[in-house]
C-alpha positions as CSV (number, residue, x, y, z in Angstrom):
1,X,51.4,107.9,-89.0
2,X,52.6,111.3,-87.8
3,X,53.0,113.3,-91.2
4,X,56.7,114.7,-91.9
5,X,57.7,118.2,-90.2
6,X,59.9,120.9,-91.4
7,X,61.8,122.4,-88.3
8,X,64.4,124.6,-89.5
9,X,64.9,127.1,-86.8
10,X,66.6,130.7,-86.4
11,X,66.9,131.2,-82.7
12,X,69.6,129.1,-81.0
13,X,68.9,130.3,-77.6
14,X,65.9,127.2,-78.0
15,X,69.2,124.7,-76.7
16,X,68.8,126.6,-73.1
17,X,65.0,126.0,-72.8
18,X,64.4,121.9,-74.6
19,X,63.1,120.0,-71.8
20,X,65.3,117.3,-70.0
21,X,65.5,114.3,-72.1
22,X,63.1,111.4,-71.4
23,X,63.5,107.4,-71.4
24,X,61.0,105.7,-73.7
25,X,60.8,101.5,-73.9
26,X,61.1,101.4,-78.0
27,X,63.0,98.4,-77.7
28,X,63.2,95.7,-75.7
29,X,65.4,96.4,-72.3
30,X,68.9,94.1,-72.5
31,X,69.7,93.5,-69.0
32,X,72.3,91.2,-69.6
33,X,75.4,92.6,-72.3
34,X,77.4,89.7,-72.9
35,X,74.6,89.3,-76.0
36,X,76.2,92.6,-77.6
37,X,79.7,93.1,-76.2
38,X,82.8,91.2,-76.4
39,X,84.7,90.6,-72.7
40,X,87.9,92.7,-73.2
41,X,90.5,94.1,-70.8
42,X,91.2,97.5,-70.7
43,X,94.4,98.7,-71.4
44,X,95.9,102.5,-70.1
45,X,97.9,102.9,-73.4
46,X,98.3,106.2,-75.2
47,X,98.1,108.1,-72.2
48,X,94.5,107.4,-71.1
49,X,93.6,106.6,-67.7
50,X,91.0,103.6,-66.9
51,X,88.1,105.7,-66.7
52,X,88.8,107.6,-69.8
53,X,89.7,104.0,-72.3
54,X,86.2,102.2,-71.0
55,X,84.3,105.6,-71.3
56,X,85.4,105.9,-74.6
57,X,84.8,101.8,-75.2
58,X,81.1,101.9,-73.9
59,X,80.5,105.6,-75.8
60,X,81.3,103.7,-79.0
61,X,79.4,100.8,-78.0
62,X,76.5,103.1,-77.7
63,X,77.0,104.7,-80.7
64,X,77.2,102.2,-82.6
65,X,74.1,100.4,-81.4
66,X,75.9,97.4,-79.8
67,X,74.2,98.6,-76.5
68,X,70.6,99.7,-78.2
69,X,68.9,102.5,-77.2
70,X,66.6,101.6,-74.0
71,X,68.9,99.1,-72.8
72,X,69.3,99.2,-68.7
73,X,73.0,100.1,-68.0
74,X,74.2,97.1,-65.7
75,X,77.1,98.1,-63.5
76,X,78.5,94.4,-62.9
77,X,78.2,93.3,-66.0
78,X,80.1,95.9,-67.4
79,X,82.8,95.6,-64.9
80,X,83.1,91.7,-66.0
81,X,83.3,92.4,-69.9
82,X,85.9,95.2,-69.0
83,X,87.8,93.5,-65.7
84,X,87.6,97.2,-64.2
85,X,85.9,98.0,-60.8
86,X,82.9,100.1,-59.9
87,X,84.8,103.5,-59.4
88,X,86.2,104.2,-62.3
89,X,83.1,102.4,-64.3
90,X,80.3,105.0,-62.7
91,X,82.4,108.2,-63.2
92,X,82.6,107.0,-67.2
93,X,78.9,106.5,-66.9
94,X,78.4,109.7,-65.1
95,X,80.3,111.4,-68.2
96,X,78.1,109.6,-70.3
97,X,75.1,111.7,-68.6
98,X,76.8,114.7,-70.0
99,X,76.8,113.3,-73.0
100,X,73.0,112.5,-72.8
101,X,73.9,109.2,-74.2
102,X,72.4,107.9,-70.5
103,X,70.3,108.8,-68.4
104,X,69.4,107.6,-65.0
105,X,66.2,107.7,-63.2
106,X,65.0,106.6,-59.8
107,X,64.3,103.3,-59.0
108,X,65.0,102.0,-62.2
109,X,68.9,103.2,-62.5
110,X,70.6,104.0,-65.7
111,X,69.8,103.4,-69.6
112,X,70.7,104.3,-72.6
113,X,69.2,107.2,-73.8
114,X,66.0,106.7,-76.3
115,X,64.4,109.8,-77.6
116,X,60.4,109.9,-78.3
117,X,59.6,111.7,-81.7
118,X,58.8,114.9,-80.2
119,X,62.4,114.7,-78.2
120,X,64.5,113.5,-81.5
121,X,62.4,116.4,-83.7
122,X,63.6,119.2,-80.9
123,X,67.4,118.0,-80.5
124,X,67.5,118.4,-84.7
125,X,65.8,122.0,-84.6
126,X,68.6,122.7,-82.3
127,X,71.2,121.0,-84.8
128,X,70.0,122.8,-87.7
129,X,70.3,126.4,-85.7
130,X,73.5,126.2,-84.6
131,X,75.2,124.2,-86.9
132,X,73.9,126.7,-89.5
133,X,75.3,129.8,-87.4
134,X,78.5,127.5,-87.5
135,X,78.7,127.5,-90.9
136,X,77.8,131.2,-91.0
137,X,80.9,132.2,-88.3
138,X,82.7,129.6,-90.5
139,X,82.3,131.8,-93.7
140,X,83.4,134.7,-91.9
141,X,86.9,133.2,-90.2
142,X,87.9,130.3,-92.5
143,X,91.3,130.4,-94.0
144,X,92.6,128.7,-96.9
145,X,94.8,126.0,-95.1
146,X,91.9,125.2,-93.6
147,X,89.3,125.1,-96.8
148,X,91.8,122.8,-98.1
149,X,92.2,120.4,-94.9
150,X,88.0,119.9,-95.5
151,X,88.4,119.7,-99.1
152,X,90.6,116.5,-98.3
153,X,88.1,115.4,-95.7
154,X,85.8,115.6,-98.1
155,X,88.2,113.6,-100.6
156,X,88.6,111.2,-97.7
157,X,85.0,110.4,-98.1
158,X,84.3,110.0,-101.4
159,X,87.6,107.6,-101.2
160,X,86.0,105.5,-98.7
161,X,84.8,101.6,-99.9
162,X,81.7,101.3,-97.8
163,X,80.3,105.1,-99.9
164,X,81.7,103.9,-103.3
165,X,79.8,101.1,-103.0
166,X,77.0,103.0,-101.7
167,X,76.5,101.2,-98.5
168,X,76.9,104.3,-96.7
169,X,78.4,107.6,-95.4
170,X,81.9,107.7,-93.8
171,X,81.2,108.7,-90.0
172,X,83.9,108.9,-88.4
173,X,84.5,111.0,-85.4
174,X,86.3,114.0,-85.0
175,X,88.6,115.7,-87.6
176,X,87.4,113.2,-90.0
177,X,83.9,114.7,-89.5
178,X,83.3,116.8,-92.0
179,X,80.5,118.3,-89.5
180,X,82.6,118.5,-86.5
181,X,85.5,120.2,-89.1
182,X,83.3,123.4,-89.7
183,X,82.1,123.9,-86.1
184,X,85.7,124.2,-85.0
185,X,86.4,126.1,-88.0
186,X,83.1,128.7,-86.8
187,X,85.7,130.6,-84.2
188,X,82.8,130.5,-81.6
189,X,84.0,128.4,-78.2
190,X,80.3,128.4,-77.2
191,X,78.8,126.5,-80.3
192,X,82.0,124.5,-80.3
193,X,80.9,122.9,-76.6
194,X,77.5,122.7,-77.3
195,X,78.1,120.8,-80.7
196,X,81.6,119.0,-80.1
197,X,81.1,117.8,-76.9
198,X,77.7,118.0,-75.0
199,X,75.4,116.9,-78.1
200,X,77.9,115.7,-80.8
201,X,78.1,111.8,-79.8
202,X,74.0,111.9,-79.5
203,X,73.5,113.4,-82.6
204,X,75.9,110.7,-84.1
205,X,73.7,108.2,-82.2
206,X,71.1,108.6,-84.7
207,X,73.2,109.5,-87.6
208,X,75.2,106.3,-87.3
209,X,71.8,104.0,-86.8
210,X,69.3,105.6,-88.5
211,X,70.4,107.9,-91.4
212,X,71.5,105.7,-93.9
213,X,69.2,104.8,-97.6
214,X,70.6,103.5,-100.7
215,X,70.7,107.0,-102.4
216,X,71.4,109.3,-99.6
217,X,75.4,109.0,-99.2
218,X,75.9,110.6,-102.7
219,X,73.4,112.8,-101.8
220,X,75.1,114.2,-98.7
221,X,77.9,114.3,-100.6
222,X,77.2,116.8,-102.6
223,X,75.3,119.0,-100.1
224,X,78.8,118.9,-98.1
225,X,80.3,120.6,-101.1
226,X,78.4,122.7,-101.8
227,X,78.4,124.2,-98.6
228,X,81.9,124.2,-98.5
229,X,81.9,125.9,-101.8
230,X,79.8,128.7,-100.4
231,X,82.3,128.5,-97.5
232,X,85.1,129.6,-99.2
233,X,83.3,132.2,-101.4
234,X,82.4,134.0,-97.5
235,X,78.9,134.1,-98.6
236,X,78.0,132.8,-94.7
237,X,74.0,133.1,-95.3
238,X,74.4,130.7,-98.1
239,X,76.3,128.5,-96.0
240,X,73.9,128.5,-93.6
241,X,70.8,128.5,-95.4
242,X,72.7,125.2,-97.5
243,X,73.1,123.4,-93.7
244,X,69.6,123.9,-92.7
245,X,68.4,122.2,-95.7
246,X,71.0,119.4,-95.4
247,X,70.2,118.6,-91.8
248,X,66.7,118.3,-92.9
249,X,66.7,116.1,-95.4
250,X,68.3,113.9,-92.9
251,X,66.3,114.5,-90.3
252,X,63.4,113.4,-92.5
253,X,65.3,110.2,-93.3
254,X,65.7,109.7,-89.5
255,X,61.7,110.5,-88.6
256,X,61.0,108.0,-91.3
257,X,63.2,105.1,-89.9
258,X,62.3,105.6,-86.3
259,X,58.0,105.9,-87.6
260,X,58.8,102.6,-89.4
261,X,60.3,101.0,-86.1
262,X,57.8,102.5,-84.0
263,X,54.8,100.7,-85.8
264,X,57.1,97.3,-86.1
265,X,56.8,96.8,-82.2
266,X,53.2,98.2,-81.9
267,X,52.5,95.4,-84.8
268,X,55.5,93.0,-83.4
């Protein structure tokens, strides 16, 4: 078993230089989807066009681990359980490239994204950089409508039944991301693309599926205050230095899960 590594980082520049992300068969391939989704029709309510409401529907399904990581992509069967056609189905997929949450090779078409343990341990190096510069900027612009819109995220959470109970965190997406919340909050447009749009739904891939232990919610709980704390006080290299270490510990939790899974199908 490949020991734990720390990886906290200073030099965000690393995001321009990680190598392309690779396809590896850690579980087994699910050709056919009808096993994990429910045949729905899309709606275009609230605005959304077809391609954005089944990009958004397979993104979640992705996320979520209804379509597990490795699984081939397959075009028809994802226009039967969402009565669409091919066109607007391949540009959502196409946006799901961008996302990294697919990936398409030759002669084998497109899967959902699984990450080896080398690829996973460089896409957190670059989440612990830059989300600890965004917490750094954060110190630096935040004002106090806005420390007390994440105060009530935060309240939000601890609120929530699931973390009460201590079944786990509160991930939701967007502004009721405590995460995403400080990374708009940093003033940098840069970072904000990079971590709210390119890498954010990957990175809540693995939060989602793999970050979760009896003890941890609490935990992360109380590293979110505390950073927040140090926040508001301005003191941005506490901030950041109080990131790093919370996006390690669950980095470590991650590394742990996806070891353990690893040597279930080596043993399987």
């Amino acid at each position: 078993m490949t020991a734990s590594v720390s990886f906290i980082v200073d030099n965000p520049i690393a995001f321009f230089v990680i190598p392309r992300y690779k396809i590896i068969k850690t579980v087994e391939i699910v050709d056919n989807m009808q096993d994990t989704l429910v045949p729905q029709a899309i709606s275009t309510s609230q605005g959304m066009t077809l391609t954005e409401h089944v990009f958004k529907q397979i993104q979640s399904a992705i996320v979520l681990g209804q379509i597990p990581a490795g699984s081939k992509i397959s075009e028809p069967e994802l226009a039967r359980i969402y009565g669409i056609s091919r066109g607007p189905l391949r540009e959502a997929i196409h946006r799901l490239e961008g996302q990294k949450l697919v990936e398409r090779t030759a002669h084998v078409g497109a899967r959902v994204v699984s990450l080896s343990l080398q690829q996973f341990q460089e896409l957190y190096q670059i989440r612990a950089s830059l989300e600890g510069l965004a917490c750094k900027l954060a110190a630096q612009h935040i004002d106090k409508k806005q420390i007390l819109a994440l105060r009530d995220v935060l309240r939000m959470h601890a609120e929530d039944e699931n973390f009460k109970a201590g079944k786990g965190y509160y991930l939701q997406e967007g502004q009721d991301d405590f995460h995403y919340c400080i990374i708009k909050s940093s003033g940098n447009k840069t970072l904000e693309k990079m971590l709210c749009d390119e890498l954010y739904h990957l990175i809540r891939m693995y939060r989602i599926q793999f970050s979760n232990t009896p003890d941890r919610p609490s935990k992360a709980w109380d590293e979110h205050i505390r950073i927040l704390d140090a926040i508001a006080e301005g003191d941005g290299e506490l901030a950041e230095m109080l990131m790093h270490r919370h996006i390690n510990a669950s980095y470590k939790i991650v590394e742990q899960t996806l070891l353990q899974n690893q040597g279930e199908q080596q043993h399987g």
